[in-house]
MARTIRO-648155 format. One line per field, with one value per residue: residue number from 0; residue in one letter; x, y, z of N, C-alpha, C, CB in turn. Coordinates in steps of 0.02 Angstrom, whole numbers, plus 50000, padded with zeros to 5 digits. Atoms other than C-alpha are relative to their C-alpha. Last residue first. Glycine has a CB too. Layout:
N
seq = NUM,...
type = A,...
n_x = X,...
n_y = Y,...
n_z = Z,...
ca_x = X,...
ca_y = Y,...
ca_z = Z,...
c_x = X,...
c_y = Y,...
c_z = Z,...
cb_x = X,...
cb_y = Y,...
cb_z = Z,...
This chain:
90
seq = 89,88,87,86,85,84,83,82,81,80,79,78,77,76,75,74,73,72,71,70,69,68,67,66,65,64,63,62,61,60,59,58,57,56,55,54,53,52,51,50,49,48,47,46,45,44,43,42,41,40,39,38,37,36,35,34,33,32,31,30,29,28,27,26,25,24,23,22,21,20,19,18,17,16,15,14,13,12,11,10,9,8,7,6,5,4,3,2,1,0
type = X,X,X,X,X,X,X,X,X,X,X,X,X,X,X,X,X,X,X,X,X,X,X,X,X,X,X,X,X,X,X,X,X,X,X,X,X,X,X,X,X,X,X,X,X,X,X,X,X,X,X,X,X,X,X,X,X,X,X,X,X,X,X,X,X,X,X,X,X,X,X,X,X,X,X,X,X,X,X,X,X,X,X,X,X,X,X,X,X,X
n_x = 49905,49977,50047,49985,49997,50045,50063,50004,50010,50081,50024,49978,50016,50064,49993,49979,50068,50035,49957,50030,50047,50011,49957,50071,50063,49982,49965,50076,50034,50038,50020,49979,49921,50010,50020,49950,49934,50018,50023,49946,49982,50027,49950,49933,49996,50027,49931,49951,50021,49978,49921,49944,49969,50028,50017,50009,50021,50066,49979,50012,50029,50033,49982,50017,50057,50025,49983,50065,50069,50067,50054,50068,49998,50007,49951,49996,50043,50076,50017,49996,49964,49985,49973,49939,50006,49925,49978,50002,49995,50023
n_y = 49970,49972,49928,49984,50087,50040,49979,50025,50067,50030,49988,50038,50057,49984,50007,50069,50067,49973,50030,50057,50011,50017,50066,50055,50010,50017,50087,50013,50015,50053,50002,50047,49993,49982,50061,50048,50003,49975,50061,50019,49962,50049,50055,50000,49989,50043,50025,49976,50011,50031,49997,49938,50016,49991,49926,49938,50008,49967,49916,49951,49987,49959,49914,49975,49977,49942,49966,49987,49975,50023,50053,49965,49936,49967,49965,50025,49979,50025,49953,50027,49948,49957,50015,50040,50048,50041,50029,50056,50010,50069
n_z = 49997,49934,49972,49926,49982,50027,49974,49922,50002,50009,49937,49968,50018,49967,49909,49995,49979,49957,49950,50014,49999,49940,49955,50022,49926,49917,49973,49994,50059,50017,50058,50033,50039,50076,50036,50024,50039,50046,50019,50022,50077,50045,49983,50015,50066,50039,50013,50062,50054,50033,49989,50028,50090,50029,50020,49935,49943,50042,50026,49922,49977,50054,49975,49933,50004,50035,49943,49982,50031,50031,49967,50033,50043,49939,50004,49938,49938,49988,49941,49931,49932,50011,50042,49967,49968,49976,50059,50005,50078,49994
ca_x = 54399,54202,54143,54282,54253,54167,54289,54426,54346,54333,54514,54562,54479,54547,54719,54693,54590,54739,54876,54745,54778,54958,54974,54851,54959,55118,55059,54971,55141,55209,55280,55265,55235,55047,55081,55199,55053,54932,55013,55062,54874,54853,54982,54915,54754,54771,54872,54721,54589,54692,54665,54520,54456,54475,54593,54557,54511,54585,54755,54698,54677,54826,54905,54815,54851,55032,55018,54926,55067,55196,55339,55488,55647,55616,55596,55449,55373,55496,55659,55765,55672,55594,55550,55505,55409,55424,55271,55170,55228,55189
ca_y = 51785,51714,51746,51635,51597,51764,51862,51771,51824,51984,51993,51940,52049,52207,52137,52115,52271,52374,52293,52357,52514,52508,52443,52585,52704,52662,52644,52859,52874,52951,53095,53127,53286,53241,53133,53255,53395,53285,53247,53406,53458,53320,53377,53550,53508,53423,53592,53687,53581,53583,53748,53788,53612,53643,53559,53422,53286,53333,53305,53141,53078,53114,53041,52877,52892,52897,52740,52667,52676,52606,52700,52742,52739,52572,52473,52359,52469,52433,52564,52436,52475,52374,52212,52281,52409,52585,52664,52725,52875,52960
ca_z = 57621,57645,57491,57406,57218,57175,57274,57205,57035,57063,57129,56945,56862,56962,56937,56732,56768,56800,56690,56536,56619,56635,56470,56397,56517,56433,56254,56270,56325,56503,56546,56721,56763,56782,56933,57001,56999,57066,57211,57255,57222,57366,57488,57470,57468,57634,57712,57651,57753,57900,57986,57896,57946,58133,58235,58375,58257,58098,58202,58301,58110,58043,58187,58156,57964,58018,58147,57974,57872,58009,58062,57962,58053,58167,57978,58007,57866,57759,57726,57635,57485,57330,57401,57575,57482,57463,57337,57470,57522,57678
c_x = 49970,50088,50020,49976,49993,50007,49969,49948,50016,49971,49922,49982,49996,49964,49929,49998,50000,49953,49940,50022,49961,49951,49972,50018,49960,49920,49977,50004,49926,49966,50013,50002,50036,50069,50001,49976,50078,50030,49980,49988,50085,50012,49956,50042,50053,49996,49967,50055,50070,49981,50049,50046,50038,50009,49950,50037,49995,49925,49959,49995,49959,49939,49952,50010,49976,49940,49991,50020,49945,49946,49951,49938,49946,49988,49997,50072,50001,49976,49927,49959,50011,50058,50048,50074,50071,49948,50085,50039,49956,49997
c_y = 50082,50022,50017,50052,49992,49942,49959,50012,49963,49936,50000,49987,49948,49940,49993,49975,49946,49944,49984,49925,49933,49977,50019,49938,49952,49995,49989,49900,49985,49980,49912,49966,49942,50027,50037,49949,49973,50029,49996,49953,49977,50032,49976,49935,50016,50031,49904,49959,50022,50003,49927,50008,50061,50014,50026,50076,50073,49984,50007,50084,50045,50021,50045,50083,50017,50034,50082,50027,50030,50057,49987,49973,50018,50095,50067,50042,49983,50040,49960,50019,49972,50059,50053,49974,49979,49950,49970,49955,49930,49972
c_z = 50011,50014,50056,50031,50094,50037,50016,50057,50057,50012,50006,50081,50022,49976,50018,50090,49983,50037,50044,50074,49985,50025,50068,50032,49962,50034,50055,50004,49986,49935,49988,49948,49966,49945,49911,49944,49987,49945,49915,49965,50010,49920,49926,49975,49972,49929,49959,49989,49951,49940,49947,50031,49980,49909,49928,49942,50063,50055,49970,49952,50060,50032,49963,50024,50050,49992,49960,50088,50064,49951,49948,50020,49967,49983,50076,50008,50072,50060,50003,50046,50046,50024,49940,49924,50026,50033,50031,49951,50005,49929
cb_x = 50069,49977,49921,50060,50099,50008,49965,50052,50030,49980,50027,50053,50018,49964,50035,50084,49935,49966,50064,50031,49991,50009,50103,49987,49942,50055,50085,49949,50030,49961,50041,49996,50053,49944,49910,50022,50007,49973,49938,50043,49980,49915,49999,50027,49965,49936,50059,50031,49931,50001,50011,49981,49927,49984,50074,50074,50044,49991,50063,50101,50008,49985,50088,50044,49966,50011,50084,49944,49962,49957,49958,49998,50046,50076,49995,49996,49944,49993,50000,50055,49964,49957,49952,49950,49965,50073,49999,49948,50092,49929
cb_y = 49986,49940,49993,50006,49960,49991,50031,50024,49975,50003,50061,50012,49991,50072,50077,49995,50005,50055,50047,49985,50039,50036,50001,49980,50083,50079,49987,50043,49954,50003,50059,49979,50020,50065,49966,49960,50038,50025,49985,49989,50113,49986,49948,50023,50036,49978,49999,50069,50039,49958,49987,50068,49991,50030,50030,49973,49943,49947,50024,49994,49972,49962,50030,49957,49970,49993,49973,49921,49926,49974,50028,49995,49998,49978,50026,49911,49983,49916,50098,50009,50056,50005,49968,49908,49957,50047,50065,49996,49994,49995
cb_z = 49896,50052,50012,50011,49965,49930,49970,50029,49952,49939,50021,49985,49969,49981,50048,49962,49979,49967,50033,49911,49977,50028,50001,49909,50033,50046,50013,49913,49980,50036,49953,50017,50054,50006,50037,50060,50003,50019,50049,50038,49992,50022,50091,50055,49983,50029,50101,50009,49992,50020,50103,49997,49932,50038,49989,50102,50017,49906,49960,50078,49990,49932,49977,50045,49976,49953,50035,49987,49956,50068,50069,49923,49952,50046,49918,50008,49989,50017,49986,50026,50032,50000,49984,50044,49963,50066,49929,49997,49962,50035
């Protein structure tokens, strides 16, 4: 389940017949930590997540890059504060 294909990015959107919906996934996910017991899933979740983990850290990256990304971050996060702020009820 990736998240990093968009429409704008990838042909394969989410309305795409080939890759269902996000949240039909999480659904499954769910049923499945639902009817089996954590030491049957727990491991395969840490699995997915130490993958995770170790791609992210393979990725060489500048101490620059991530200050950009970071400063990117809470230019967004800043920004959504403030719509917040202005618009309680959104």
């Amino acid at each position: 389940m990736t998240d990093s294909r968009t429409p704008e990015t990838n042909s394969n959107s989410d309305s795409d017949p080939e890759r269902p919906p996000r949240y039909e996934q999480v659904a499954r996910w769910a049923e499945y930590i639902k009817t089996h017991p954590p030491e049957v899933w727990g491991p395969q979740q840490n699995a997915v997540v130490n993958g995770q983990l170790k791609s992210a850290r393979a990725v060489d990256v500048s101490v620059e890059e991530k200050d950009r990304i970071r400063d990117f971050a809470d230019e967004v996060l800043r920004a959504e504060r403030e719509n917040d702020e202005a618009d309680p009820d959104a």
